[in-house]
Phi, psi and omega in degrees: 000130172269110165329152141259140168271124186285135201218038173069356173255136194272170211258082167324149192293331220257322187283293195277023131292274172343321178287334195294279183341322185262007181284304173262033160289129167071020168276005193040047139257140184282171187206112158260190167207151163094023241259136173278114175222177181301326181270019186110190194263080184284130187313303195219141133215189214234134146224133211240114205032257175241011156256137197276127192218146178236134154260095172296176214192105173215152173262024184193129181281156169196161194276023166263304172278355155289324181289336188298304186300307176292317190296349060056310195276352186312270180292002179233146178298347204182146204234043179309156150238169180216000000 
């Protein structure tokens, strides 16, 4: 898997999706995006038989996105930030 290397520009969220997606290609998780849940719009998830993992995908932290993330485990076996 290839870093991006900082070159003073910041790294959009849409670049650092693509790296996951392509981290877990041919991983035998299916991979949506863009995914509709009671708590809102998770950026990716992954599923693997039943298991279910959902990934926000940010380019930055925050306590809104940590509440994103924990509210997450409601409907997923598992919880990420990326």
């Amino acid at each position: 898997m290839e870093i991006a290397q900082s070159t003073g520009l910041e790294m959009k969220e849409s670049d650092l999706a693509k790296q996951l997606i392509n981290s877990f290609s041919g991983s035998g998780y299916e991979i949506f995006q863009e995914v509709e849940s009671p708590c809102g719009v998770t950026d990716i998830v992954l599923k693997h038989a039943n298991f279910i993992w959902s990934v926000e995908v940010k380019t930055s932290l925050s306590l809104s996105v940590l509440s994103q993330a924990k509210n997450n485990l409601r409907y997923y076996n598992f919880s990420s930030i990326c």
